[in-house]
N, C-alpha and C positions, 0 to 999 in steps of 0.2 A: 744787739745787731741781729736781723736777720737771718737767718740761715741758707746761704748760697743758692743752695738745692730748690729751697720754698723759691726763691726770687727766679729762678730760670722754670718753675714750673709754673709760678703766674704769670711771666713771657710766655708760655709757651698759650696758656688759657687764652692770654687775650690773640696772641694769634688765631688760635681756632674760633674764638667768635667774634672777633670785631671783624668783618667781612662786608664788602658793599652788596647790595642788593635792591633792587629796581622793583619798587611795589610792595604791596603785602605780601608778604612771606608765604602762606598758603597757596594761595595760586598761581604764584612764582614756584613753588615747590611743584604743583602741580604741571606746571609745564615742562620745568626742568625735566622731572621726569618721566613724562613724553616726547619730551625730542632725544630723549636719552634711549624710551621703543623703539621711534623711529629709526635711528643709528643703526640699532640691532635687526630692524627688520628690514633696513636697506631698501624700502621703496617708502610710496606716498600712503596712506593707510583710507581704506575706503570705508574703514567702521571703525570707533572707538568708543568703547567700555570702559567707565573710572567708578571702581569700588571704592567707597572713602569712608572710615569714622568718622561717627558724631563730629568730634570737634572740624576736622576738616570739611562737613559740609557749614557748620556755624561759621566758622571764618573765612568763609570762601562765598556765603549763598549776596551777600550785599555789597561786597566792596569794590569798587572802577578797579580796572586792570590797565596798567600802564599800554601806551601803544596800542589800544584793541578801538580806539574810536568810542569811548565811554562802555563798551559792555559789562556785564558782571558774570559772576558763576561758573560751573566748576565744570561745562561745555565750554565755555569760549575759551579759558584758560589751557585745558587741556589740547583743545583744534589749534590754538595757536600754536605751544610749545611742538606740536608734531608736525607743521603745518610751517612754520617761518621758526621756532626757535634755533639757536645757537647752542648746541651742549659744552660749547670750552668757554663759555660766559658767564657759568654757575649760577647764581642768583640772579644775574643779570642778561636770564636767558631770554627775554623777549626785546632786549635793546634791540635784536636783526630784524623785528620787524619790519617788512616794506609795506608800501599804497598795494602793489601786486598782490602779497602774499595775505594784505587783511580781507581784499577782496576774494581770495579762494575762500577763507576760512569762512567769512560772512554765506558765502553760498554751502560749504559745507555744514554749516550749524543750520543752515534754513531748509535743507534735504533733512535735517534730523541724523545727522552721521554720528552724534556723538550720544550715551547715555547712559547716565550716572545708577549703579545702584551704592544700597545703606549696606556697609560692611561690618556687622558684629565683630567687634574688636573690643581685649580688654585695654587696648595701647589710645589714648588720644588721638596720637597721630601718628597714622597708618593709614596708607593707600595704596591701590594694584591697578596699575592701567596699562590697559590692553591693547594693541593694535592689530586690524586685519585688514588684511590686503588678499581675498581669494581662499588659496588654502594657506595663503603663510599668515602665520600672527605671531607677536610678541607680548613681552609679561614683562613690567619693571617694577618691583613692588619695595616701597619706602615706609618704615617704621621709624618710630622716636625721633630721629632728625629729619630736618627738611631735606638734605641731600642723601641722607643715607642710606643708601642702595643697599639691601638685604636679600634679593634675587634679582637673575635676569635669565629668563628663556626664551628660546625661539623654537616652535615647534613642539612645546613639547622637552624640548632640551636644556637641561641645566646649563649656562654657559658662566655662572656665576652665583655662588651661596655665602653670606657671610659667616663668620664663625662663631659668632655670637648675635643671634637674632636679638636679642632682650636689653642690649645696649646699644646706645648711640654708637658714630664712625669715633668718638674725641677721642683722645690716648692721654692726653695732659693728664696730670694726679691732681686733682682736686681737694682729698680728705684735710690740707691744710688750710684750706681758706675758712676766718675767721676774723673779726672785728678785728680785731689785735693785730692778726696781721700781714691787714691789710691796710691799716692804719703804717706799720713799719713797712712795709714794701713801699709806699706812698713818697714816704719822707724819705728814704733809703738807696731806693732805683737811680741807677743812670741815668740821667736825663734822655741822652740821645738811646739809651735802650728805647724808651717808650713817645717819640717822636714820631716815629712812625705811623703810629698809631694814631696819637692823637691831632695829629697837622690833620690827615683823613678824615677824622671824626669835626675836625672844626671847617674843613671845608664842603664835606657834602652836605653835611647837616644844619648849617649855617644858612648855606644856600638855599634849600629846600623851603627853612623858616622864612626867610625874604620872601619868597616866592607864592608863600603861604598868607604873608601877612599883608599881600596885596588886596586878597579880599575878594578874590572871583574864584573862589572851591568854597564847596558846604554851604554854609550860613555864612562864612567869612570871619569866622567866633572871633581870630588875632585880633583880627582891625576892628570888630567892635568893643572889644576889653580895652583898645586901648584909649579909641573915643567915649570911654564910658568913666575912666580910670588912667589920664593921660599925664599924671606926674608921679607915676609908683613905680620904682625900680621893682616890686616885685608883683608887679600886673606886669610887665614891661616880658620878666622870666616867663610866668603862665603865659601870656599871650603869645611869645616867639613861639614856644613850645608845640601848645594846643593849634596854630597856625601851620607847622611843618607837617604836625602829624595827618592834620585836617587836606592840606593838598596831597600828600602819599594817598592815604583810605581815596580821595576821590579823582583817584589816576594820572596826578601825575608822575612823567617818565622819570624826573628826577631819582638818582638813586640814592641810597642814604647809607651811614655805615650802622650795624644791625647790633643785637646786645640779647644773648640769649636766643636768639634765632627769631628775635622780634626788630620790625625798622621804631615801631611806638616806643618800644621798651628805650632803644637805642637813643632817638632823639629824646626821649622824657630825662635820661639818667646823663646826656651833653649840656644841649641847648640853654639848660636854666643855669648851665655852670658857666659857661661861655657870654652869656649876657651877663649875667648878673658882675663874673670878674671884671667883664670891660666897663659897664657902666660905672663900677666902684672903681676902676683904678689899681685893679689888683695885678702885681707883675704876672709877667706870660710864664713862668717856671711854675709857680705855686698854680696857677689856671692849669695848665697840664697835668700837674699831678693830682690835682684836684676831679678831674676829669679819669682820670685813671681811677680816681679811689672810687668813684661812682660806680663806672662800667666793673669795679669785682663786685660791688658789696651786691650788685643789680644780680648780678653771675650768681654770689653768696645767696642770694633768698631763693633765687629759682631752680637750686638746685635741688631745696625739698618739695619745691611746688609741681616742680617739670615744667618742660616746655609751653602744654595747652591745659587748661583745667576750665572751669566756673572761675573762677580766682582773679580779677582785672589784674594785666602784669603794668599796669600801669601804675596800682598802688607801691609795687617793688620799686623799680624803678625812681619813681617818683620819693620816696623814702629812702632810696640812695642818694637822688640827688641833695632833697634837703640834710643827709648827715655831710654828703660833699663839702656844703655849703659851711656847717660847723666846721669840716676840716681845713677849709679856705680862710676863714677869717681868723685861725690862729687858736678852735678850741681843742679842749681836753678830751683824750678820750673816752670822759665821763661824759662829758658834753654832746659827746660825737652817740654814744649809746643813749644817754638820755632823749635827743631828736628819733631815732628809732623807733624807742618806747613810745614817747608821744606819738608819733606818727599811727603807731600800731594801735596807740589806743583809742585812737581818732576813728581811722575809716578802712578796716581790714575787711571790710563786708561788702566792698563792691563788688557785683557781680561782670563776668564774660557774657554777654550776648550775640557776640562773634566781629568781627573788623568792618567796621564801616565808619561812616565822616563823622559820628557823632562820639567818635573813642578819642578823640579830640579836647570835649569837652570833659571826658572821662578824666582826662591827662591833668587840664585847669584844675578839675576839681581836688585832687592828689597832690596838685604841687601846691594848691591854697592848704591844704592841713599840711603837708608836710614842711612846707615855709612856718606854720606859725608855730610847727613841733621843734622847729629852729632857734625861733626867736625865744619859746619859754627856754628851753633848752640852756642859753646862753646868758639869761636869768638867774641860772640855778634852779629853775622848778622843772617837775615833772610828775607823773603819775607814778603810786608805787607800785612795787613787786607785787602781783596775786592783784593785782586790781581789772577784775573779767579775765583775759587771756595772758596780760603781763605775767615775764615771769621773772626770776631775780637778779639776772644776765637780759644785756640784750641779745648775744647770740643763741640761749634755749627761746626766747620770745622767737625770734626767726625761724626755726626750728619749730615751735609750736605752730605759727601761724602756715606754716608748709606746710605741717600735717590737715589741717582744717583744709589748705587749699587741694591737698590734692587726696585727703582717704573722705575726710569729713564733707565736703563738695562734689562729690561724684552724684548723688545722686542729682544735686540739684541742676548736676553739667547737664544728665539725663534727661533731666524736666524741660530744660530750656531745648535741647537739641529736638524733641519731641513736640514742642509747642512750635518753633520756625519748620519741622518738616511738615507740621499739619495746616500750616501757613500757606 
């Protein structure tokens, strides 16, 4: 059994990241915390300034921004959030957008009112945006997490400092999550503990998939996977999937619920769980929990990789869902680590090139190895221990593959954030 303490502090985990949120996450963060200046500076701002890390201009420079009228980038995101957001909306701070307020922002971004500089950071994600209005201006500066507000000044004036700059806002105790167990929290949870949660996750995210697999965002990847591949429950998983993600990246308002502070990571580690139980016939308890076992094990990998790296968090993700998928149809937790392995030793080397329609395909691609890390898996076969990065556990394998994604990756985050600014 479980130990009490562990199961009220994975409650407490997924409370702090399963959250809805309206768009990609970066530019949603960026806005946020621009209507969050604006608050502080108590008028309209006639100039703004968004210093941002690497990763945040890569995942912010391509992708539609919900409500903006198609625009992209890390101007429109930020004039909106100051300009029409909502700061008691959190993630879903541009839902207030109106017709009125897109057209102030459209004439403010075509005055040039806004403008981005490269902020040397050793943190991924970290930004400082600044608002001026005359002589008054404002500072809201967010590291590690998308909401986590680390300063706010007006003037000049500290009116808020965090107490630990080097950490996220989370407080939940993390050091227990593990294969193991999170495999017994799985089996073990009150059902109505974790309802909450997962009704959420299977209605916005469900939704979004629909919405996606109509086939007017991106290329339309859902709906051609499925005219391509029309009697495979697991094209059926890929293509809901890669279709939700593909409408979010290409703005729509739909909101999703998020996993790790990504909406990708969120739908990749639901959606193939939630299709796949209903097209099988799997009761709605075991689907729940199944869905629950995802969203930690996605939590589990990224907390060695972090939030933004080089590192696609779509392969996480995507290798929770498929051990999910072992956990759902009744395997071992041999089983469940074996898909892992396999997974890992499939396709750990995709790379981040920042949020846009085509991380969609990214998604398909992660859930086709990590589905087939399923199927050997529940064979009995597998790749062994020491073979390339495998190591004799699947939780050091996790652990291993963190480290490559977030010390061993850095440079190449560099290379890439270097090659889109010279773009």
């Amino acid at each position: 059994m479980l130990d009490e303490k562990i199961k009220k502090d994975f409650l407490a985990i997924l409370e702090e990241e399963l959250i809805p949120a309206m768009g990609c996450t970066e530019p949603i963060a960026l806005a946020f915390a621009s209507a969050k200046a604006k608050e502080v500076l108590g008028e309209k701002p006639e100039k703004i300034v968004a210093k941002c890390s690497g990763n945040i201009i890569k995942n912010v420079r391509c992708v539609r921004i919900p409500n903006s009228g198609g625009m992209t980038g890390i101007e429109a995101a930020c004039v909106l959030g100051a300009l029409c957001g909502d700061i008691e909306r959190g993630m879903e701070v541009l839902e207030a957008v109106t017709e009125e307020g897109l057209e102030e922002a459209l004439e403010f971004l075509k005055d040039g009112g806004c403008s981005v500089e490269y902020l040397e950071s050793p943190f991924p994600l970290h930004f400082i945006i600044c608002l001026i209005s005359g002589e008054n201006y404002s500072e809201v500066e967010v590291r590690h997490g998308h909401t986590n507000i680390v300063r706010i000044t007006k003037n000049g004036e500290n009116l808020y400092m965090a107490d630990n700059f080097e950490k996220d806002s989370f407080t939940a105790d993390r050091n227990e999550l593990s294969v193991e167990n999170i495999f017994d929290f799985a089996n073990e949870v009150e059902l109505s503990a974790i309802l909450p949660f997962v009704k959420k996750q299977i209605e916005y995210n469900m939704a979004i998939a629909k919405e996606g697999m109509k086939g007017s965002y991106g290329v339309g990847i859902g709906k051609e996977m499925m005219e391509l591949y029309p009697d495979s429950v697991f094209t059926k998983v890929k293509a809901f999937a890669a279709a939700a993600s593909e409408a979010r990246m290409d703005g729509c308002s739909m909101p999703v619920i998020i996993t790790s502070g990504s909406g990708n990571q969120g739908l990749a580690s639901s959606v193939p769980i939630i299709v796949y139980a209903r097209e099988k016939g799997v009761p709605e308890e075991k689907m729940y929990r199944s869905i629950i076992f995802s969203s930690l094990m996605t939590i589990f990998q990224k907390e060695y990789i972090g939030k933004l790296s080089a590192f696609c968090g779509a392969v996480s993700a995507s290798c929770a869902a498929g051990a999910a998928i072992t956990y759902m149809v009744g395997g071992s937790i041999r089983q469940i680590k074996d898909t892992i392995d396999n997974t890992m030793a499939d396709i750990p080397g995709i790379i981040c090139d920042g949020a846009k329609s085509s991380c969609a395909a990214k998604i398909a691609s992660a859930l086709d190895a990590s589905i087939f890390a399923h199927v050997l898996a529940m064979k009995g076969k597998v790749y062994g221990a020491n073979t390339g990065i495998l190591r004799s556990d699947a939780g050091k394998t996790i652990r291993s593959v963190g480290h490559i994604g977030k010390v061993g990756m850095k440079q190449t985050d560099s290379e890439i954030v270097k090659l889109m600014i010279e773009n």
